[in-house]
C-alpha positions as CSV (number, residue, x, y, z in Angstrom):
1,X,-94.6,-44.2,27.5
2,X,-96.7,-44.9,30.6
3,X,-100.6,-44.7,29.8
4,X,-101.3,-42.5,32.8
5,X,-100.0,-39.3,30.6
6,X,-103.2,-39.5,28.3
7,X,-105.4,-41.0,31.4
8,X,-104.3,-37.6,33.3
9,X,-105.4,-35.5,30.4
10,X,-108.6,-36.9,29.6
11,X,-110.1,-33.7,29.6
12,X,-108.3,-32.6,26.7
13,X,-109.7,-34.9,24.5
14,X,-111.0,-33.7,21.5
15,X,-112.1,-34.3,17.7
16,X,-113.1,-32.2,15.0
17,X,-116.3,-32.3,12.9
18,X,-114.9,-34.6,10.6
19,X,-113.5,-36.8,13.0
20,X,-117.2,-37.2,14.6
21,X,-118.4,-38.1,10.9
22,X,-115.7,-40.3,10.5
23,X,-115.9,-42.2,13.6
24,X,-120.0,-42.5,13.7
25,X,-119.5,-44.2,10.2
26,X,-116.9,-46.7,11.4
27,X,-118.2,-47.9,14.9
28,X,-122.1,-47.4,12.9
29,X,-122.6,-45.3,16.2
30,X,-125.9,-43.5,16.6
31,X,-124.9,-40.4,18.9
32,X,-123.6,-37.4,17.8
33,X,-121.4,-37.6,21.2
34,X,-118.4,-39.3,20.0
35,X,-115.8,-37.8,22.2
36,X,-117.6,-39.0,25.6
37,X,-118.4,-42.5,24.1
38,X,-114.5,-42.3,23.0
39,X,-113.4,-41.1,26.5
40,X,-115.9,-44.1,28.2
41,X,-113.6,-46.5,26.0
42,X,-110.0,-45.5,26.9
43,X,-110.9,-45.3,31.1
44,X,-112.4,-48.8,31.1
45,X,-110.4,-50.7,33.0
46,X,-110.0,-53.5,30.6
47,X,-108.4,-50.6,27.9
48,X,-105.4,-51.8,26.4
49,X,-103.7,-48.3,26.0
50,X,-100.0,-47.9,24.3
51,X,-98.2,-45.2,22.0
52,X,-96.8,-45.7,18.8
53,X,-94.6,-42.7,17.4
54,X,-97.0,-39.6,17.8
55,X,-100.1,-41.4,18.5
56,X,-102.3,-43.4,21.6
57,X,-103.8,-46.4,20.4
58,X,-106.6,-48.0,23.1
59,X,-108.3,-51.2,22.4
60,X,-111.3,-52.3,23.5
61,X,-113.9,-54.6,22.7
62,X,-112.9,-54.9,19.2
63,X,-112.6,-51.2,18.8
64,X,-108.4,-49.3,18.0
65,X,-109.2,-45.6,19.3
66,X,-106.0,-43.6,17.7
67,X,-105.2,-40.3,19.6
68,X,-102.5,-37.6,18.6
69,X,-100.4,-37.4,21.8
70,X,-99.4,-33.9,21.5
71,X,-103.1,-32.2,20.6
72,X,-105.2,-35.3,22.2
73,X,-107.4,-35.3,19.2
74,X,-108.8,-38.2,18.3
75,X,-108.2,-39.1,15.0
76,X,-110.0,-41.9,14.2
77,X,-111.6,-45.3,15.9
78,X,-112.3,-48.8,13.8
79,X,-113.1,-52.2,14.7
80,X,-110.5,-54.5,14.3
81,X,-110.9,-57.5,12.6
């Protein structure tokens, strides 16, 4: 599925409180604005955006972002190793 369907509805992205905690705790991220450094991630240019199943997975900088592509919540974000 072509990336500009979650690029076109970056707006809608989302998380929920324990998605915040969650993703602070794996990036080690010291703002409690997660969605907007999320949302910085996925419209870089370099973003290696793709969809697995029901999910968006971008890569950046050593960092999987996983978004549900029906609610656009972010689920979680990692480093990958």
């Amino acid at each position: 599925m072509n990336k500009e369907a979650l690029l076109l509805n970056i707006d809608k992205i989302h998380t929920t409180k324990m998605g915040v905690d969650r993703i602070k705790k794996n990036l080690k991220l010291d703002t409690n604005n997660v969605v907007e450094y999320c949302k910085k991630k996925v419209l870089a240019n370099n973003c290696n955006i793709y969809k697995q199943g029901k999910n968006w997975y971008c890569e950046i900088d050593n960092i999987k972002i996983t978004i549900n592509s029906y609610s656009y919540t972010i689920i979680t974000a990692h480093t990958i190793r």
